[in-house]
C-alpha positions as CSV (number, residue, x, y, z in Angstrom):
1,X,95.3,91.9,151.1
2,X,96.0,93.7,147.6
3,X,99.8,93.9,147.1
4,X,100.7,97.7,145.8
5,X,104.1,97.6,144.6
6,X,104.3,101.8,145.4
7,X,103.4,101.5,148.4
8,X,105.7,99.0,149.4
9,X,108.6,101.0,147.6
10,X,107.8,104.3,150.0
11,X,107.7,101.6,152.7
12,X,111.3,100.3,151.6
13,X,112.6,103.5,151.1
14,X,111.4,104.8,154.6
15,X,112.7,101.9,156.7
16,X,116.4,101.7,154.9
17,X,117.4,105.3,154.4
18,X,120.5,104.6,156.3
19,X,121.5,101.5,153.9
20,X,120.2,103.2,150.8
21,X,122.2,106.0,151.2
22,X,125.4,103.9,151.7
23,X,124.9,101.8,148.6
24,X,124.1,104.6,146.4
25,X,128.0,105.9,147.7
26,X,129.6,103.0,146.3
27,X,130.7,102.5,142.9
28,X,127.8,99.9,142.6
29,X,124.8,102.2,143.5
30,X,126.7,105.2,141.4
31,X,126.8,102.9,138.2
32,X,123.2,101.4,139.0
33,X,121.9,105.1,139.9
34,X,123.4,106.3,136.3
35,X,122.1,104.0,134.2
36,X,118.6,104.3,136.1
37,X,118.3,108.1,134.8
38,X,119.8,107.2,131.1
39,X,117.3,104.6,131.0
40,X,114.7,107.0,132.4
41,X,115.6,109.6,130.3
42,X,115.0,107.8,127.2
43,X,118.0,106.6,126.4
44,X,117.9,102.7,124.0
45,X,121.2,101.3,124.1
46,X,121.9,96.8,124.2
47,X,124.6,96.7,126.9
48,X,124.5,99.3,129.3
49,X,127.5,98.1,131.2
50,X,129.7,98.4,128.2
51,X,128.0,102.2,127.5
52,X,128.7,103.4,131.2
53,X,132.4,101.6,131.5
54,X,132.7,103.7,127.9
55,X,131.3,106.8,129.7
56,X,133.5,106.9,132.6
57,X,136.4,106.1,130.7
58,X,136.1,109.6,128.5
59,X,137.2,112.5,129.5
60,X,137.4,114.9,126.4
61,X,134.1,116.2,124.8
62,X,134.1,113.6,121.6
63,X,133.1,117.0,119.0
64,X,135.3,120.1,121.1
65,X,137.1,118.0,122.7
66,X,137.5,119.8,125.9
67,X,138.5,118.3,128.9
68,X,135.1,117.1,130.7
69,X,134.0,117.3,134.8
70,X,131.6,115.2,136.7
71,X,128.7,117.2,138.8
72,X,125.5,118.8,138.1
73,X,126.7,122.3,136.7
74,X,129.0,123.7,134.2
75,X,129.8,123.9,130.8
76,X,132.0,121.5,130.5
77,X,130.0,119.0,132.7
78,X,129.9,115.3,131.4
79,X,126.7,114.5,129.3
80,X,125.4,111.6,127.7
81,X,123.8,112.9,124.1
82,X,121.1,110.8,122.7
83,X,118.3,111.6,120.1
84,X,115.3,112.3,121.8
85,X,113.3,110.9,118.8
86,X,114.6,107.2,118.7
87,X,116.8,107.2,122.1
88,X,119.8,106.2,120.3
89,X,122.9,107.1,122.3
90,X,125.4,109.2,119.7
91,X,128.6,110.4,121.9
92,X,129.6,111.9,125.2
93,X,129.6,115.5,124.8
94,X,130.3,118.6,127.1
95,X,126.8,120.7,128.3
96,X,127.9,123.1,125.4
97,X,127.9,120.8,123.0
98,X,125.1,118.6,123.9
99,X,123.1,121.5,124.2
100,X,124.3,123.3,120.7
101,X,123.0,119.4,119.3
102,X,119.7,119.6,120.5
């Protein structure tokens, strides 16, 4: 039998929606989830535990400094700016700014 790790994942996946879906609700899974996608998106940083308790604890863009919101859409959403050359994390920024950076 050849072990294939995808398959196994789709497998996982498939037979624990239900628990998946609870642990990604708690803080746990919400931190674990985050730092999945910064890591994903390219993002180099030593500690990621110290960069997402730094990241939840900011709520003012660090160049506009307006106040920031958590979700998937607006200007003022809560992003995490990195250079997208060397993934070296810079500030937390608002969607305006970060994307004004770029």
């Amino acid at each position: 039998m050849v072990y294939n790790h995808k398959e196994y994942q789709k497998q996982y996946k498939d037979d624990n929606k239900d628990k998946i879906k609870e642990y990604n609700q708690t803080e746990a899974g919400k931190k674990s989830k985050r730092i999945c996608n910064w890591k994903r998106s390219g993002v180099v940083y030593d500690d990621f535990n110290s960069l997402y308790d730094l990241y939840i604890s900011v709520w003012n863009c660090e160049k506009c400094n307006v106040e920031l919101v958590e979700g998937k859409y607006g200007n003022n959403k809560k992003c995490l700016d990195h250079d997208h050359n060397t993934g070296a994390f810079r500030n937390i920024l608002c969607q305006t700014c970060n994307i004004r950076r770029r």
